[in-house]
PAFILO-741581 format. One record per residue: residue in three letters; residue number from 0; x, y negated, z of N, C-alpha, C, O in turn. Coordinates in steps of 0.1 Angstrom, whole numbers, plus 5000, padded with zeros to 4 digits. Example, Ala and Ser with C-alpha at 12.3 -4.5 7.8 and 13.67 -1.06 7.14 Angstrom:
<nodes>
residu:num:n.u:n.v:n.w:ca.u:ca.v:ca.w:c.u:c.v:c.w:o.u:o.v:o.w
Ala:0:5132:5057:5078:5123:5045:5078:5132:5033:5078:5142:5033:5085 .
Ser:1:5128:5022:5071:5137:5011:5071:5129:5000:5079:5134:4989:5080 .
</nodes>
This chain:
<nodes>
residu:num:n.u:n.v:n.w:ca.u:ca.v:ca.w:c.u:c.v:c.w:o.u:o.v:o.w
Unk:0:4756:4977:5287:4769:4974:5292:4776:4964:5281:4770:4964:5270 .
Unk:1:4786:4956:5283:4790:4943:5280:4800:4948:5271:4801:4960:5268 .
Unk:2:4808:4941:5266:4820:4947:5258:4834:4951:5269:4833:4946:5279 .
Unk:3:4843:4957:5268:4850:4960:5277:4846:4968:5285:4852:4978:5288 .
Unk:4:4836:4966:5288:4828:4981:5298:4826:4993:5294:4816:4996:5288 .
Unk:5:4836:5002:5296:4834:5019:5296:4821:5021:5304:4817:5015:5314 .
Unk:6:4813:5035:5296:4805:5044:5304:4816:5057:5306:4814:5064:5316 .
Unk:7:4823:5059:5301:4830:5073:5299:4842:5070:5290:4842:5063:5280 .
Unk:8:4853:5076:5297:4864:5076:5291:4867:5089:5281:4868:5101:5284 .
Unk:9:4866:5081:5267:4866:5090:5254:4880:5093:5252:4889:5086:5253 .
Unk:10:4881:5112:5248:4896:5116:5247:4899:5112:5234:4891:5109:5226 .
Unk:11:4913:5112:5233:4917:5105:5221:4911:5113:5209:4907:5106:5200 .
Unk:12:4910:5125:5209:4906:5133:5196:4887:5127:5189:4884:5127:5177 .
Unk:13:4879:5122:5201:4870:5115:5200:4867:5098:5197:4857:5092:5195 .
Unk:14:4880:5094:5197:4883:5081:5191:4891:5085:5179:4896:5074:5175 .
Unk:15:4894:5093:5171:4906:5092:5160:4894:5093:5147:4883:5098:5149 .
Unk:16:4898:5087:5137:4893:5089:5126:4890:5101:5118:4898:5110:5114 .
Unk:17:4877:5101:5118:4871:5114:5115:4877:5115:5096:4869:5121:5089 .
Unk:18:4882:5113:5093:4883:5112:5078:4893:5120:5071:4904:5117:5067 .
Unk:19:4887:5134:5070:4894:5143:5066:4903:5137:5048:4903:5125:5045 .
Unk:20:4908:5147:5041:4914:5147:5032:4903:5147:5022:4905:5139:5012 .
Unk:21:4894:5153:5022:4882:5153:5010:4874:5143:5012:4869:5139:5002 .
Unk:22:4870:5137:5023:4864:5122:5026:4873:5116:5020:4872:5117:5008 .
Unk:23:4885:5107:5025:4894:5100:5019:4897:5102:5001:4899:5092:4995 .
Unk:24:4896:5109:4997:4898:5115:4980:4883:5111:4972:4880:5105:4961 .
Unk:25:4876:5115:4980:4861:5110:4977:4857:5094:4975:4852:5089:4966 .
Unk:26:4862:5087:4990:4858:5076:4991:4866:5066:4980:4862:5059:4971 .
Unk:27:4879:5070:4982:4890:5064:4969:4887:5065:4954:4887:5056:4945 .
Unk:28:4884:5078:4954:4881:5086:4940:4872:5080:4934:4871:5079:4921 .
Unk:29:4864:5076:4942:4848:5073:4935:4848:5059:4931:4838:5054:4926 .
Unk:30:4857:5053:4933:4860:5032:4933:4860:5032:4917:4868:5039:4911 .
Unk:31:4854:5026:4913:4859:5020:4899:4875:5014:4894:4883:5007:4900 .
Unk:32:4876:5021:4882:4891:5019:4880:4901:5024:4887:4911:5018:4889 .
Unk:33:4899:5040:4893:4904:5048:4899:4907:5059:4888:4899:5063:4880 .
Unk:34:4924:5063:4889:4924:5077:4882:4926:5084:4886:4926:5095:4879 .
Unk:35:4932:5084:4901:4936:5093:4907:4938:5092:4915:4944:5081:4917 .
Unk:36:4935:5100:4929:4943:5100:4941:4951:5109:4948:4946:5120:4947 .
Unk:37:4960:5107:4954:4966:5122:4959:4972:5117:4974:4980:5108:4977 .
Unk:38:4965:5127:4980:4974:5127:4996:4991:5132:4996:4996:5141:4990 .
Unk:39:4996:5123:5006:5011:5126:5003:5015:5123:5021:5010:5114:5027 .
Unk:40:5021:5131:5024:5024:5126:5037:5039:5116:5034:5047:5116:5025 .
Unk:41:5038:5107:5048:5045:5096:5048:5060:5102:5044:5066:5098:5034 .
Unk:42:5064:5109:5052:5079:5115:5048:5084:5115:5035:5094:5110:5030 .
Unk:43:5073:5122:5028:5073:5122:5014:5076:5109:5002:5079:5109:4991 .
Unk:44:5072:5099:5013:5069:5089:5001:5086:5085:4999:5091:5084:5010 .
Unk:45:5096:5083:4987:5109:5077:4984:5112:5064:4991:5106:5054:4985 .
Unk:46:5119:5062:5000:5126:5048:4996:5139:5048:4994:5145:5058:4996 .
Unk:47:5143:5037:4991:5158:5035:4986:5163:5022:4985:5155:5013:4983 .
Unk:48:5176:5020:4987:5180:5004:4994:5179:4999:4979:5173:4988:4978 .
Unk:49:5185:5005:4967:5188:4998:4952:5172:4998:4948:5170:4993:4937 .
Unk:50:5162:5003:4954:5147:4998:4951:5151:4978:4946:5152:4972:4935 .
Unk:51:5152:4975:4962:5155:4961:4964:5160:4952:4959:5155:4941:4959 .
Unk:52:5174:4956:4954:5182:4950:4947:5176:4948:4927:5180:4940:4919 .
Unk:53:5169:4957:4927:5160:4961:4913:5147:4946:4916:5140:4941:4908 .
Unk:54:5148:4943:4933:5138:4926:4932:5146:4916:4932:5143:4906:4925 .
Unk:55:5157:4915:4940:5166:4902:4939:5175:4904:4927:5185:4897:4928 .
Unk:56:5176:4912:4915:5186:4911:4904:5177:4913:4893:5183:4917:4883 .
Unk:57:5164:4913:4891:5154:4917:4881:5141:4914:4875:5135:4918:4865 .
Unk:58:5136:4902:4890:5124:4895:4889:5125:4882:4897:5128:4880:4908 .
Unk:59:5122:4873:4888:5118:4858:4887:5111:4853:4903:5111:4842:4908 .
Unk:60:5106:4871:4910:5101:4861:4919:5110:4867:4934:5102:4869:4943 .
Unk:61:5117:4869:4935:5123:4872:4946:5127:4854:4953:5133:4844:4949 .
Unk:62:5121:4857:4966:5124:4852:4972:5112:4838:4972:5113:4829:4981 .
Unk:63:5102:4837:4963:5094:4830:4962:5081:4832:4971:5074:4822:4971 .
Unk:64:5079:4840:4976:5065:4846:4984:5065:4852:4995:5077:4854:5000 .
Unk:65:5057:4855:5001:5061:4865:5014:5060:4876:5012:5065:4885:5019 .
Unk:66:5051:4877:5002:5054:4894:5002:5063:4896:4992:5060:4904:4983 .
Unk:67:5070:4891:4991:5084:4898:4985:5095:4895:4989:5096:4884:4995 .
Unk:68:5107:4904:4987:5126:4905:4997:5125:4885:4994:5119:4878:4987 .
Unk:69:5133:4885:5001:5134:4890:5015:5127:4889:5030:5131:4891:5041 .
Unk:70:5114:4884:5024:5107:4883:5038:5099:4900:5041:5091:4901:5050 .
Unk:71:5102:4908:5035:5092:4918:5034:5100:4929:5041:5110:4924:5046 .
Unk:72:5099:4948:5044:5106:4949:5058:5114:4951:5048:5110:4947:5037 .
Unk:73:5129:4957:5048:5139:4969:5043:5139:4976:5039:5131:4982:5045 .
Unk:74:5144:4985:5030:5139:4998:5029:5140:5010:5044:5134:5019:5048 .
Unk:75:5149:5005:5049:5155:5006:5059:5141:5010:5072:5139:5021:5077 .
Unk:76:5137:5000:5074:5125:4993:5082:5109:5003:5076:5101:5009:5083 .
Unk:77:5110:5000:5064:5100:5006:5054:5100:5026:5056:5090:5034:5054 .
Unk:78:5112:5029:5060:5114:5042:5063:5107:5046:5079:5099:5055:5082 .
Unk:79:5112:5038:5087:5105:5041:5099:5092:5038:5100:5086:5042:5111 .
Unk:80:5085:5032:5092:5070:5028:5091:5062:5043:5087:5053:5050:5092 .
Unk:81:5071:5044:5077:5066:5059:5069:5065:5072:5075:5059:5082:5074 .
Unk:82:5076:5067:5083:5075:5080:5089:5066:5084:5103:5063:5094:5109 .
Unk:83:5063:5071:5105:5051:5074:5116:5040:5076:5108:5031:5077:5116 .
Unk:84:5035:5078:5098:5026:5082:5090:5024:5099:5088:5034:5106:5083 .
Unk:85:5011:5106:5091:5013:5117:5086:5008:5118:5068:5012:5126:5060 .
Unk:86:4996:5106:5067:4990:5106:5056:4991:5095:5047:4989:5085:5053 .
Unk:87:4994:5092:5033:4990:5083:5030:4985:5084:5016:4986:5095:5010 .
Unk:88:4980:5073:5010:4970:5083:4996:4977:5071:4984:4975:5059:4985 .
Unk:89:4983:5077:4975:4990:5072:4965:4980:5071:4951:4979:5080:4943 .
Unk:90:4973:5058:4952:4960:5056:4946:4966:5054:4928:4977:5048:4927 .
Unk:91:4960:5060:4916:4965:5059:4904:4952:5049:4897:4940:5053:4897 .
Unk:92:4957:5036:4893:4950:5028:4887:4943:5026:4873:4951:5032:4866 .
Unk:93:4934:5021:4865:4933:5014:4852:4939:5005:4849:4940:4996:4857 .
Unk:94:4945:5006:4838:4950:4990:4833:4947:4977:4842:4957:4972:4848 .
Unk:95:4933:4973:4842:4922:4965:4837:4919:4959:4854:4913:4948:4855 .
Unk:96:4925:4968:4867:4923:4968:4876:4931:4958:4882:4943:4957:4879 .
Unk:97:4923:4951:4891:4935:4942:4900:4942:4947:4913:4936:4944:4924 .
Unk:98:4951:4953:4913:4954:4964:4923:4953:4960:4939:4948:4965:4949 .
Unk:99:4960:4949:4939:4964:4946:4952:4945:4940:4960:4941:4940:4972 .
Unk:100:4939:4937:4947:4925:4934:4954:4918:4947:4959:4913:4949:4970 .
Unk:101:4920:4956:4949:4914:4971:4955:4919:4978:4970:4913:4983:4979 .
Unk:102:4937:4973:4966:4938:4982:4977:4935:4976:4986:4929:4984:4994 .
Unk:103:4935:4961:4993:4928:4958:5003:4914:4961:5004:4908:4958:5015 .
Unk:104:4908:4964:4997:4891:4967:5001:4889:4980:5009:4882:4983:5018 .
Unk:105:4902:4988:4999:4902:5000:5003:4906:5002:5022:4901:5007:5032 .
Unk:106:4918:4995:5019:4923:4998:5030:4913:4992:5046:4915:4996:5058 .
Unk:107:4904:4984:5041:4894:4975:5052:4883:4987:5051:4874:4990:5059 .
Unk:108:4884:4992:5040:4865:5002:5044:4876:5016:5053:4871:5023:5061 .
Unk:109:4886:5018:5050:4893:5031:5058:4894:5031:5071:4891:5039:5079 .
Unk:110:4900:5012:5071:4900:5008:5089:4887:5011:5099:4885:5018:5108 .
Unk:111:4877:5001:5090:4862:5005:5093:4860:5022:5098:4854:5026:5108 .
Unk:112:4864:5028:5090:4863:5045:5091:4867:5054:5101:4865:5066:5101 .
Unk:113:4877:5042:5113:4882:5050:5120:4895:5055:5120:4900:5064:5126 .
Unk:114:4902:5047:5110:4920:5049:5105:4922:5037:5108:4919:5028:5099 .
Unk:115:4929:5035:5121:4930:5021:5128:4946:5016:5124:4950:5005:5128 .
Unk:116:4954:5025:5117:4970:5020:5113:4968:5022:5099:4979:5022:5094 .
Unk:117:4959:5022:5090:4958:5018:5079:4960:5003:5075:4955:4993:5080 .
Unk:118:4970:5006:5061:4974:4991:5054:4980:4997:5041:4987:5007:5039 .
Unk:119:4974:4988:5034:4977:4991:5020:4989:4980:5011:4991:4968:5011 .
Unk:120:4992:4988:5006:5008:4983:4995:5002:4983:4984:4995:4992:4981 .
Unk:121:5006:4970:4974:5002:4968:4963:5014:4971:4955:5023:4978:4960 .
Unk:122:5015:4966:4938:5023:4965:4929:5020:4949:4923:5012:4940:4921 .
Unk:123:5032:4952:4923:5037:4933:4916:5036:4926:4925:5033:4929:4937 .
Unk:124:5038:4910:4918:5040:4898:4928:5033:4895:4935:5027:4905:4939 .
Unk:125:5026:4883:4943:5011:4880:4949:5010:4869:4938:5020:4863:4936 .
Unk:126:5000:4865:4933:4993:4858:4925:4980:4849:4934:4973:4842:4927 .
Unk:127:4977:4849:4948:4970:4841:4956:4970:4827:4956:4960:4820:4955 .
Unk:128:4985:4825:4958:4987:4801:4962:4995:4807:4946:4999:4817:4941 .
Unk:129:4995:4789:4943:5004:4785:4931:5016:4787:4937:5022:4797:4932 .
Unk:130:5021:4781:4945:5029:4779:4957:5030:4788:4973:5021:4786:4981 .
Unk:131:5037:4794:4974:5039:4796:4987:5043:4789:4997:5052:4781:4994 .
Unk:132:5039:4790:5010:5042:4778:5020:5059:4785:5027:5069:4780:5032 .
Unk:133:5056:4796:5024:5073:4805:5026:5074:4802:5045:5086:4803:5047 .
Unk:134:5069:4800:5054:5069:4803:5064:5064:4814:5067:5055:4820:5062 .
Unk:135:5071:4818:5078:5068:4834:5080:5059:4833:5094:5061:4827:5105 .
Unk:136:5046:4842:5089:5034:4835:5100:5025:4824:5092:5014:4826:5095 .
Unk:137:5027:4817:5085:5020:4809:5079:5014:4813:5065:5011:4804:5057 .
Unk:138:5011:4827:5063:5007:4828:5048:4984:4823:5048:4973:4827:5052 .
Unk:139:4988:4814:5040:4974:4810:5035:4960:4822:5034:4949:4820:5038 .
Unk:140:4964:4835:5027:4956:4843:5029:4965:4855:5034:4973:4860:5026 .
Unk:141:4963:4859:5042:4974:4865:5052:4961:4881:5049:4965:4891:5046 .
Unk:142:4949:4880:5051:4940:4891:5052:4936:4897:5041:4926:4905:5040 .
Unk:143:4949:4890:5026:4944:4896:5017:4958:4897:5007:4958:4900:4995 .
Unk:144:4968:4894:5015:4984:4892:5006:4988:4901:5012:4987:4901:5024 .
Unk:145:4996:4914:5002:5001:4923:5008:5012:4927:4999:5012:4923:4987 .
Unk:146:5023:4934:5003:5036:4934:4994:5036:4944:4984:5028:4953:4988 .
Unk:147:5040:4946:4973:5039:4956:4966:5052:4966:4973:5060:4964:4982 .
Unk:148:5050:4977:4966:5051:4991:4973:5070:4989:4975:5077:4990:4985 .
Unk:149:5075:4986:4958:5089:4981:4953:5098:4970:4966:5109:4972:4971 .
Unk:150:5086:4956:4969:5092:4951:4979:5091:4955:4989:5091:4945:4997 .
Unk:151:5091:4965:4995:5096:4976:5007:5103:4983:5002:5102:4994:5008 .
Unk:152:5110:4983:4994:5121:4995:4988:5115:5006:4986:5124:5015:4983 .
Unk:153:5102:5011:4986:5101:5023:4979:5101:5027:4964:5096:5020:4955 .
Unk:154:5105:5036:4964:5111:5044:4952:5096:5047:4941:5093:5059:4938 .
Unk:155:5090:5040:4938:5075:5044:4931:5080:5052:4919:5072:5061:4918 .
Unk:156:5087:5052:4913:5089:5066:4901:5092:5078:4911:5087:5088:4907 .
Unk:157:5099:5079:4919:5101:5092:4924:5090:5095:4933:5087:5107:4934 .
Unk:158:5084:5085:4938:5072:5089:4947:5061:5094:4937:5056:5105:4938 .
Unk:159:5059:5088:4930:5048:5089:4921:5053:5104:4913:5046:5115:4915 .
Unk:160:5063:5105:4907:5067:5120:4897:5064:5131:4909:5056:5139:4906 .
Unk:161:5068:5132:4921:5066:5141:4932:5055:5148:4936:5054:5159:4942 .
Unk:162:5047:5138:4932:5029:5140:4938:5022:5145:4923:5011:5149:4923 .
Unk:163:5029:5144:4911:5026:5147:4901:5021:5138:4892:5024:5144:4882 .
Unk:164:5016:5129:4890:5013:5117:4888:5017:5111:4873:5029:5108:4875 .
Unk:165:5014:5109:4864:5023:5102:4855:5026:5088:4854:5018:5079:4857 .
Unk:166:5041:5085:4850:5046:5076:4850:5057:5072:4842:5066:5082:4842 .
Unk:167:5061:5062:4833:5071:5060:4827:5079:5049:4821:5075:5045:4810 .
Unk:168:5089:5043:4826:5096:5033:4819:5085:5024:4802:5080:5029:4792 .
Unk:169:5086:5013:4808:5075:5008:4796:5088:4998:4788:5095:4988:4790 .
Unk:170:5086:5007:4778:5097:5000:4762:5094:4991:4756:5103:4986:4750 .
Unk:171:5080:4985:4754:5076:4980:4745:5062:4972:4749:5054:4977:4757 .
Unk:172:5060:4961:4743:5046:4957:4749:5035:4963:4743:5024:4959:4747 .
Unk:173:5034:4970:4737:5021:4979:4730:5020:4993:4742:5009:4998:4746 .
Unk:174:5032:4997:4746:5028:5008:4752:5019:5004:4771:5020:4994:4778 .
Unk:175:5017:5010:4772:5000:5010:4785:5009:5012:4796:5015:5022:4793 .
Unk:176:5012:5007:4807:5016:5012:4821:5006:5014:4826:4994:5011:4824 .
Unk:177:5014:5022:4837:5006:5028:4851:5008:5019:4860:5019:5014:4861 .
Unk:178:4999:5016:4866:4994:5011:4879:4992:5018:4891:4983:5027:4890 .
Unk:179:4999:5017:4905:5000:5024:4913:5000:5016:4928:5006:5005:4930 .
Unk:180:4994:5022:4935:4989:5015:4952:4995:5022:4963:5003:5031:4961 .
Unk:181:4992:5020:4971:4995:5031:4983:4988:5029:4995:4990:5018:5000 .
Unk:182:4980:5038:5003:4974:5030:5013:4980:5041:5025:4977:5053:5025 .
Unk:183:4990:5036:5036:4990:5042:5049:4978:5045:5054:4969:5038:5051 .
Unk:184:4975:5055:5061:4961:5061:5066:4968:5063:5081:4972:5052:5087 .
Unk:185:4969:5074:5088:4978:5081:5101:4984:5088:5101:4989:5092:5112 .
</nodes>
């Protein structure tokens, strides 16, 4: 049979992603430059409107990219996303790691897996074009630019302290930050 052609109409529980919580923790867990993963359901994850304002009164790049405010949703917007979410996995990084590259790999081997509303949130700016073409719909690598977690207004210190996770205000350039992802699952 051709594509489009049913033999048998499969119930939804037979189409959903077989990928329990110990698969998911495994598959994540095991990536190089991983320190942690923890399942958090969507509800759980913080947002907050003064996230945002912490991008248009605090970083150089607001308003330079697409994936950052203001082309990116609201926190507002970012709430109802979340909350259609029952799972999502709040990945803890190395230094040394390029996050936003991980989490898309991750988030394309999860899709692959049968988690067909998986998409993953990075940290920091996009670093892809010198230049952004700043049309919306027009992003040059659209299958690999994704917003950090902050340009959706979520609250990554509160999200992250919640799930237990360490995290902390960086004082000084000698001291080491955390690096932190998030991948929507269902």
């Amino acid at each position: 049979m051709g594509c489009g052609v049913s033999r048998k109409r499969e119930s939804p529980r037979e189409t959903k992603s077989d990928l329990s919580d110990e698969a998911l923790r495994r598959l994540v867990g095991g990536r190089p430059g991983v320190k942690a993963v923890k399942i958090v359901a969507g509800v759980d994850v913080e947002t907050s409107p003064w996230v945002r304002l912490k991008c248009q009164f605090g970083c150089d790049g607001y308003g330079q990219c697409l994936v950052c405010p203001p082309y990116t949703p609201t926190p507002q917007e970012m709430r109802q996303v979340l909350d259609s979410y029952q799972r999502t996995l709040l990945v803890h990084f190395e230094p040394e790691v390029t996050v936003k590259d991980t989490i898309v790999e991750l988030e394309r081997e999860i899709f692959l897996r049968g988690a067909w509303k998986a998409l993953g949130l990075g940290a920091g700016p996009c670093y892809l074009c010198e230049n952004c073409v700043l049309k919306v719909g027009a992003c040059r690598h659209a299958e690999r630019a994704r917003p950090a977690m902050e340009a959706c207004g979520i609250d990554v210190f509160t999200t992250v302290r919640k799930a237990g996770l360490p995290v902390e205000v960086v004082r000084t350039t000698r001291q080491c930050p955390n690096y932190f992802g998030l991948i929507l699952v269902d």
